[in-house]
C-alpha positions in Angstrom: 66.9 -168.9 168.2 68.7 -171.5 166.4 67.3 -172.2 162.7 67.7 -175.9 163.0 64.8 -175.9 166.0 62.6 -173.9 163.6 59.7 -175.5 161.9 60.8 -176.0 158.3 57.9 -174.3 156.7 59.7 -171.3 158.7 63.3 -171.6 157.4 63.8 -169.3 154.6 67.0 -169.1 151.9 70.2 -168.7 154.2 72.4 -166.6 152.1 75.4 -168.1 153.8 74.8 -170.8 151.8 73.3 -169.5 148.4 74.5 -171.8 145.3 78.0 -171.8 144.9 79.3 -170.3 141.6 81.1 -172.4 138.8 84.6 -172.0 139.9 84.1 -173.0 143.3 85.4 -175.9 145.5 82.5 -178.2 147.1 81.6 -176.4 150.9 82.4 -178.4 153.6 79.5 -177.5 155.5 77.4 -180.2 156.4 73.9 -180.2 154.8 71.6 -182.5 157.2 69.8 -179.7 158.0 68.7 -178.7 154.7 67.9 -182.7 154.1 65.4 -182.3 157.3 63.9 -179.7 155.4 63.3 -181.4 152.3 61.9 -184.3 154.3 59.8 -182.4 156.2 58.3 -180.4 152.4 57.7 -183.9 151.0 55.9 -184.7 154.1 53.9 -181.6 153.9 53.2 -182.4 150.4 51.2 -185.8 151.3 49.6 -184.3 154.1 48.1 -181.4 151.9 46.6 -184.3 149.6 48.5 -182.2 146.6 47.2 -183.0 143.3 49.0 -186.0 141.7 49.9 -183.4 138.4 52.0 -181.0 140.9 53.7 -184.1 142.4 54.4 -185.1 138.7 56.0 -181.8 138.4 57.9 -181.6 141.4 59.5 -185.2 141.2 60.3 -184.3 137.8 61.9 -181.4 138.5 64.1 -182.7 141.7 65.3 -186.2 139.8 66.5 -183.9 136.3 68.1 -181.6 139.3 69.7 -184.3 141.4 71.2 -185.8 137.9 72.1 -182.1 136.5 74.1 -181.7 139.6 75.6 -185.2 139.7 77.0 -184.7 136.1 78.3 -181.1 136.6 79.8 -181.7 139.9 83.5 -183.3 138.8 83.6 -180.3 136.6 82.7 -177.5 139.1 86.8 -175.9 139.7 86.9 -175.4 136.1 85.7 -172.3 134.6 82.7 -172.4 131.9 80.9 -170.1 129.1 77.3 -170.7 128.3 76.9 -170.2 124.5 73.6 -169.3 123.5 72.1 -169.1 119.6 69.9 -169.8 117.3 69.5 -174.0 116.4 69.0 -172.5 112.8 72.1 -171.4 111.9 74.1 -172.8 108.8 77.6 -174.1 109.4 78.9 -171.8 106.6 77.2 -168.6 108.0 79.3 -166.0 109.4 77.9 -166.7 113.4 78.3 -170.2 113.2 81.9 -169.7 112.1 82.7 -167.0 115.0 80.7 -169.3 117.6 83.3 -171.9 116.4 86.4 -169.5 116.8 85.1 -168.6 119.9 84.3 -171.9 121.8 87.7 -173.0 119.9 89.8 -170.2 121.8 87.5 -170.5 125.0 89.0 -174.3 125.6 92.3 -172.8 124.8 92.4 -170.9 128.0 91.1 -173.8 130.1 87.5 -173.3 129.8 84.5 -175.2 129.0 82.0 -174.2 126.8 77.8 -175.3 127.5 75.4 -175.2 125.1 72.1 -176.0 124.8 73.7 -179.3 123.1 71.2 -178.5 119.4 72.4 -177.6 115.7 73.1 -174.1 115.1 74.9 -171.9 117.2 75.2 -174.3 119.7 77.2 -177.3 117.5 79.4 -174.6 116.9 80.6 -173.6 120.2 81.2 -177.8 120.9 82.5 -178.0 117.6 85.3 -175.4 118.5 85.7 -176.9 122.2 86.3 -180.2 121.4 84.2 -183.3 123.2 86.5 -183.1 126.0 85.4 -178.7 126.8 81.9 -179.5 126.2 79.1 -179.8 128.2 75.8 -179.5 127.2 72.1 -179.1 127.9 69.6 -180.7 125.9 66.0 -180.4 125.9 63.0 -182.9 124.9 61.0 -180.9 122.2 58.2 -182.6 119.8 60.0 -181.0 116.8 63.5 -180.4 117.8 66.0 -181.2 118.7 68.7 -184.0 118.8 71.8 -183.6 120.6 74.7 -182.3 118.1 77.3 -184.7 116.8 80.3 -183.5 119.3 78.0 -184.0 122.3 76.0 -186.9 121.6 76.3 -189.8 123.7 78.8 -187.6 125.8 78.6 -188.3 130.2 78.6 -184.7 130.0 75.4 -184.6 127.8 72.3 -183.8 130.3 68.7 -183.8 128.5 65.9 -182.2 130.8 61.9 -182.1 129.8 61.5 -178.1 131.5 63.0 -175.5 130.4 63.1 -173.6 134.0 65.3 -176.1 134.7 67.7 -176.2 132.2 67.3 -172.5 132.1 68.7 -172.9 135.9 71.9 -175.3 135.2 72.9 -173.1 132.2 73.5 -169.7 134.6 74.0 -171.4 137.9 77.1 -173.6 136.3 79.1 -171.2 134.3 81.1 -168.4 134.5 80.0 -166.1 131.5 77.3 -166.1 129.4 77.9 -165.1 125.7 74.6 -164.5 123.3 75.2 -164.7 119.2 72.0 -163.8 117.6 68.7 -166.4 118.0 64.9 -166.5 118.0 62.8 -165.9 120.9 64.6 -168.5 122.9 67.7 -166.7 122.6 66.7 -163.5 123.5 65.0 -164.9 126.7 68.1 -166.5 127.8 70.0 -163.0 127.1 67.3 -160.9 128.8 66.4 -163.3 131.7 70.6 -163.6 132.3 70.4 -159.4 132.7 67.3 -159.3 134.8 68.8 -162.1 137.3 71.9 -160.1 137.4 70.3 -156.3 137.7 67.8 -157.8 140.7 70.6 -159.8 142.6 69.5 -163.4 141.8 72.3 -164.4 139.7 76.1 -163.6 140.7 77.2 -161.3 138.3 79.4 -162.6 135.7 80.3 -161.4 132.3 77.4 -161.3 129.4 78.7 -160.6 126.4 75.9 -159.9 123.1 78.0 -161.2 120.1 77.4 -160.3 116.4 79.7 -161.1 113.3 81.4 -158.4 111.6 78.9 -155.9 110.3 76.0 -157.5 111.9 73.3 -155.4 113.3 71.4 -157.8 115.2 72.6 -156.7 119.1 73.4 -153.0 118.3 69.9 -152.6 117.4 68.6 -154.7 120.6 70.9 -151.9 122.4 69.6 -149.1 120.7 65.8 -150.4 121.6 67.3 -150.8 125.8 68.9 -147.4 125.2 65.5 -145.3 123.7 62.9 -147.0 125.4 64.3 -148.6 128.7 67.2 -145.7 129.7 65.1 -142.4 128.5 62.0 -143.8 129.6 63.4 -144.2 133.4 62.6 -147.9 133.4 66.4 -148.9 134.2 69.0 -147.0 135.9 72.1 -145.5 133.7 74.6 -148.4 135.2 72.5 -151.1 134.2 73.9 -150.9 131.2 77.2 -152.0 132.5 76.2 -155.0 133.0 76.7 -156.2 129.4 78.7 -155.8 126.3 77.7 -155.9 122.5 80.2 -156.3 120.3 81.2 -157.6 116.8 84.3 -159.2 117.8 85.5 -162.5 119.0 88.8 -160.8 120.5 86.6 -157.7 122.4 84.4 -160.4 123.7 86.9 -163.0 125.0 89.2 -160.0 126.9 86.0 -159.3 128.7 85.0 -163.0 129.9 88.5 -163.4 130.7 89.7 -159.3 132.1 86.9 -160.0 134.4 88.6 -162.7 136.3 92.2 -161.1 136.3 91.9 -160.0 140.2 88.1 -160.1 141.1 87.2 -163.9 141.3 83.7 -164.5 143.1 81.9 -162.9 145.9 79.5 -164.0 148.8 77.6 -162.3 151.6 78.2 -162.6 154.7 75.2 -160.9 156.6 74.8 -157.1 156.0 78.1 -157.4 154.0 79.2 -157.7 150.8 82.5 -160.0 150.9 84.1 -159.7 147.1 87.3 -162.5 147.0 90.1 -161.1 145.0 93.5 -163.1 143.3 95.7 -160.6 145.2 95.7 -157.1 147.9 94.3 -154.2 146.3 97.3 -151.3 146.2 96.9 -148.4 148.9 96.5 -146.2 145.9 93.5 -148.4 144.0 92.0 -148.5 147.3 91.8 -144.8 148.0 90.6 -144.4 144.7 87.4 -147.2 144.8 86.5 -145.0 148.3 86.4 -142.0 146.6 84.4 -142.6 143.1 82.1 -145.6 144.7 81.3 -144.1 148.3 77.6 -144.0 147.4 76.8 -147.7 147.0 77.2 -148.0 150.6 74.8 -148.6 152.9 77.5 -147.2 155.6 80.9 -147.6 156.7 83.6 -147.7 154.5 85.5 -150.5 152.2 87.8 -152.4 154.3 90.9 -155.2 153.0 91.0 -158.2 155.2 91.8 -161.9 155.1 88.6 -164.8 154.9 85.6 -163.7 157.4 85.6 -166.6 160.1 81.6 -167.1 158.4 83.4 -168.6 155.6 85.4 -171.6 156.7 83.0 -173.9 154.8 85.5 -172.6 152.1 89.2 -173.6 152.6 90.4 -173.9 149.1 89.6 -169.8 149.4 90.6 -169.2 152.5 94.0 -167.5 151.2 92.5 -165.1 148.9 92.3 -161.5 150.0 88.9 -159.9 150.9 87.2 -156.7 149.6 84.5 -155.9 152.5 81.9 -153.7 152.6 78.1 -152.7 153.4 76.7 -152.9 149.9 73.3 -151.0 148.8 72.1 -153.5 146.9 69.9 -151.4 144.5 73.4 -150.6 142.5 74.4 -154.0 140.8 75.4 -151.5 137.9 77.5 -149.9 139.6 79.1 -152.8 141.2 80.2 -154.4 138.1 81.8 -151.3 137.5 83.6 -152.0 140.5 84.5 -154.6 139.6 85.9 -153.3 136.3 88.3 -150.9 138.2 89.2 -153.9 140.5 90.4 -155.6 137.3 92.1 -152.4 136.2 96.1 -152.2 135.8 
């Protein structure tokens, strides 16, 4: 049956056309479909007599949206980090002055960095980025917070009243995520950026867990996943590939940027997994992902080929070689870690 003819209340997330990550080009596909959908939702809405506080909620939440997506679109070929911390942090402590370096050496490499647009952590990263690599976030708070000096008044300045839907823009625009330490907010971000990752929602992308030199404050988060999550059987062993602490700027920039050195995005296409790659796997890397990561497929085998013809919404990708296989998608963990040897020499 063709979807379009299906009552809209019956049309469920296509994951041919999931949100696109950062660092890809507009689809071409057209979108009346989804707009007939929408329609048909709002309609829905009046016919259900839904209470005026919901509708409150929901026109909120689709006008911040609709501007969120307006402001980040000219922006969406360039690679970004999202630079979480705490709002408290002095400008002459040790993390502000790393978050600085880092954001600083970030725009160097022709990324920009997002922030939740505060003091703290987050001046830091825009103070190293410059006005022109920042992007930031804001939200309305009755005792915080004003937008930092290098943001303010910026085009590229967004300020949002939820935080479920900033918390949205700040993993669906970017391209890493990097966490210095922070209060609770902090520490949701970090955690709710894993658990999207280790259930499938979010693409996965680097998250790095930063501390200064000497500091404690993720290596003892780690220790807490390690004793209570790992031996307790509440996570699987390669969960905790999907992030990285570390105490240095350097180790954390080589992994946001060794992560994009041959693997650059992925998609599914149906039953299959399609990962896009910068250039054709060698016979001898090949043989070698079929023999150590056989048993995250679902069946078949992994397969080299040219742009599925499912994906010619994308032509600025169409060139890039393709990865291809039927992916068990219980083992995120250990698809990162494919995605590590991928980006392996």
């Amino acid at each position: 049956m063709d979807q379009n003819k299906l009552p809209a209340e019956a049309i469920g997330d296509d994951e041919h056309e999931r949100p696109q990550p950062a660092d890809e080009p507009i689809s071409s596909i057209d979108s009346q479909d989804l707009y007939r959908v929408m329609r048909h939702t709002v309609d829905r809405l009046e016919k259900d007599q839904a209470a005026r506080g919901d509708l409150k909620i929901l026109s909120r939440t689709l006008r911040e949206l609709r501007y969120a997506f307006s402001v980040f679109r000219p922006y969406r070929r360039r690679r970004k980090v999202t630079i979480f911390g705490s709002a408290r942090t002095a400008p002459d402590h040790p993390e502000y002055i790393i978050a600085t370096e880092l954001g600083r050496r970030m725009a160097e490499h022709g990324w920009m960095v997002i922030t939740g647009a505060g003091g703290g952590i987050m001046e830091a990263g825009h103070r190293g980025a410059g006005r022109d690599a920042s992007m930031g976030l804001n939200i309305m708070l009755p005792f915080e917070q004003g937008a930092n000096e290098y943001i303010e008044g910026d085009p590229k300045l967004v300020t949002m009243k939820y935080f479920f839907t900033r918390k949205l823009m700040f993993v669906k625009e970017c391209s890493a995520v990097c966490c210095l330490p922070g209060g609770f907010g902090t520490l949701d971000e970090a955690l709710e950026t894993l658990t999207l990752m280790q259930t499938g929602k979010q693409t996965l992308i680097p998250l790095v867990l930063l501390d200064h030199p000497g500091g404690s404050y993720w290596r003892d988060l780690g220790e807490f996943i390690e004793k209570q999550l790992l031996r307790n059987g509440m996570i699987s062993p390669e969960d905790v590939a999907l992030y990285k602490i570390t105490n240095s700027v350097d180790e954390a920039i080589e992994e946001i940027i060794r992560f994009y050195s041959v693997y650059h995005s992925l998609r599914y296409v149906q039953n299959r997994l399609v990962l896009r790659l910068k250039k054709v796997l060698s016979d001898e890397k090949l043989a070698e992902i079929k023999e150590n990561f056989s048993d995250i497929l679902v069946d078949g085998s992994f397969i080299q080929c040219s742009a599925l013809p499912e994906e010619t919404g994308e032509p600025a990708l169409a060139d890039l070689p393709r990865l291809v296989f039927h992916f068990d998608r219980h083992a995120l963990g250990r698809l990162r870690m494919l995605i590590d040897v991928i980006n392996q020499d």
